[in-house]
C-alpha positions as CSV (number, residue, x, y, z in Angstrom):
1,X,62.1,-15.8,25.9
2,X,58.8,-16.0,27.6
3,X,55.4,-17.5,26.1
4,X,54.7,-14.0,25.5
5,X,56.9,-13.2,23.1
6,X,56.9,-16.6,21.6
7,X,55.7,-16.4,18.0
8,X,54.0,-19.9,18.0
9,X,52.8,-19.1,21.2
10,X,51.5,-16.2,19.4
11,X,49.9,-18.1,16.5
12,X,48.5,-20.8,19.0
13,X,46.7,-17.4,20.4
14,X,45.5,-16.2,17.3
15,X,47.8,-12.9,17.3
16,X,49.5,-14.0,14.2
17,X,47.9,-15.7,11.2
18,X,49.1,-19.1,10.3
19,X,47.3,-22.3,7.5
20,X,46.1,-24.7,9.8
21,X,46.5,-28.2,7.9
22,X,45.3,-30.7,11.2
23,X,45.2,-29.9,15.0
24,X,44.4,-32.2,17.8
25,X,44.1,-31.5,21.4
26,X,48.0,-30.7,22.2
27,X,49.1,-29.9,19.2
28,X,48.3,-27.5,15.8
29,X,50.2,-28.1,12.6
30,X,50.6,-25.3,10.2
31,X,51.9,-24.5,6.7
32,X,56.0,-23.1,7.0
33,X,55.8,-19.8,5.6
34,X,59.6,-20.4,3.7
35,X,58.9,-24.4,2.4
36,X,62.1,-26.2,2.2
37,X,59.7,-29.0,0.1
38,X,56.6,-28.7,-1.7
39,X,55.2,-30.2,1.6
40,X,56.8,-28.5,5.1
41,X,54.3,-28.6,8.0
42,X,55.6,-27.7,11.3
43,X,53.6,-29.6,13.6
44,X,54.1,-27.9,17.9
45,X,52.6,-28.4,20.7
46,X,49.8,-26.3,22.5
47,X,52.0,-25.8,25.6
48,X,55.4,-24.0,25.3
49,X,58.6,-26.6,25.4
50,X,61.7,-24.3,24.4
51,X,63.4,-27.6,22.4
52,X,63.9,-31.0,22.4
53,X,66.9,-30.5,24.5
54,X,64.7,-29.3,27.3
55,X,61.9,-32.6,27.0
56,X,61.7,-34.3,30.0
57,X,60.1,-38.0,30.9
58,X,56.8,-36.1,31.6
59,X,56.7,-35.0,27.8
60,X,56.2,-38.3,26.3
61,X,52.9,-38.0,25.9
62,X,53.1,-34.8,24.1
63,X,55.6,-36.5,21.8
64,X,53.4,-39.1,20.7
65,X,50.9,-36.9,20.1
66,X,53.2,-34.7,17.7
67,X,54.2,-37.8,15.9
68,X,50.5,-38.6,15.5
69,X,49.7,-35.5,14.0
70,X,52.6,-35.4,11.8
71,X,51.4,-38.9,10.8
72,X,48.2,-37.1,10.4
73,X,49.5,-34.2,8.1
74,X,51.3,-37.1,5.6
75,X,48.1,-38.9,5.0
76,X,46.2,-35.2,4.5
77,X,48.7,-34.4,2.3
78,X,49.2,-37.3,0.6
79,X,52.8,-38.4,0.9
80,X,51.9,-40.8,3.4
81,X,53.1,-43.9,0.9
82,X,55.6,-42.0,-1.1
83,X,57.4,-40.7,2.5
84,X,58.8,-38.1,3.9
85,X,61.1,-36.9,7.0
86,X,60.7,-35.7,10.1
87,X,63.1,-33.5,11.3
88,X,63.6,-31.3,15.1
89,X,66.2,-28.6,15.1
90,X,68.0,-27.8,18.0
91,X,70.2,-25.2,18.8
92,X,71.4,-22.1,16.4
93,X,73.7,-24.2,14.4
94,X,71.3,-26.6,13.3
95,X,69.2,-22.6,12.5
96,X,66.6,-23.4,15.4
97,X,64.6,-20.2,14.8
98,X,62.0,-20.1,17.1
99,X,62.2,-21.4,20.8
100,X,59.1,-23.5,20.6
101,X,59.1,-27.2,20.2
102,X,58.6,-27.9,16.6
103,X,58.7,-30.7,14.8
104,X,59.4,-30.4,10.4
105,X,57.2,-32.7,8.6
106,X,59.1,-32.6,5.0
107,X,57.8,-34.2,1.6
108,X,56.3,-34.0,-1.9
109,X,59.5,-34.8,-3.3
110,X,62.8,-37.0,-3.5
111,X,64.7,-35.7,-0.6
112,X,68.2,-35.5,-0.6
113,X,70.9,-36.7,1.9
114,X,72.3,-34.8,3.7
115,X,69.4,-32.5,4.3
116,X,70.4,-28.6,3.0
């Protein structure tokens, strides 16, 4: 898959509509269109990483600033106190979609263990 034909990529670019909750300068988070939670946020960054399994050293900044946005998107939303998880899928048997780093941000209720 190249950027191109990336669907975040895409909705970074404005080709496909998305419900922007917070952005920052390297990363946008937006509303998951199939909610797995009464809060699901997927927070990515602005440059393409195929998965966590491709993250290098260099991409620990971009990492924090994910985090910080998803920290970002729980105070917005207001499960900030109550909590909530923060989950990367990698790979198609953890049902990794989209290859473009994306980080879950899961709340707005009591979330069960295991996830699913």
């Amino acid at each position: 898959m190249t950027e191109t034909d990336c669907l975040f990529c895409k909705i970074l670019a404005g080709e496909i509509p998305s419900t922007e909750v917070v952005s920052s300068e390297g990363t946008y988070a937006f509303r998951d269109i199939n909610p797995g939670a009464p809060t699901h946020v997927l927070v990515i960054p602005r440059r393409h990483i195929e998965s966590a399994a491709t993250l290098t050293d260099d991409d620990g900044d971009t990492l924090a600033e994910m985090i910080g946005t998803a920290q970002d998107v729980a105070r917005k939303e207001g499960i900030a106190d109550s909590g909530y998880r923060l989950v990367f899928n990698v790979g198609d048997d953890a049902l990794n979609s989209v290859p473009h780093l994306h980080l879950h941000v899961l709340g707005g209720k009591r979330l069960g263990w295991p996830p699913g």
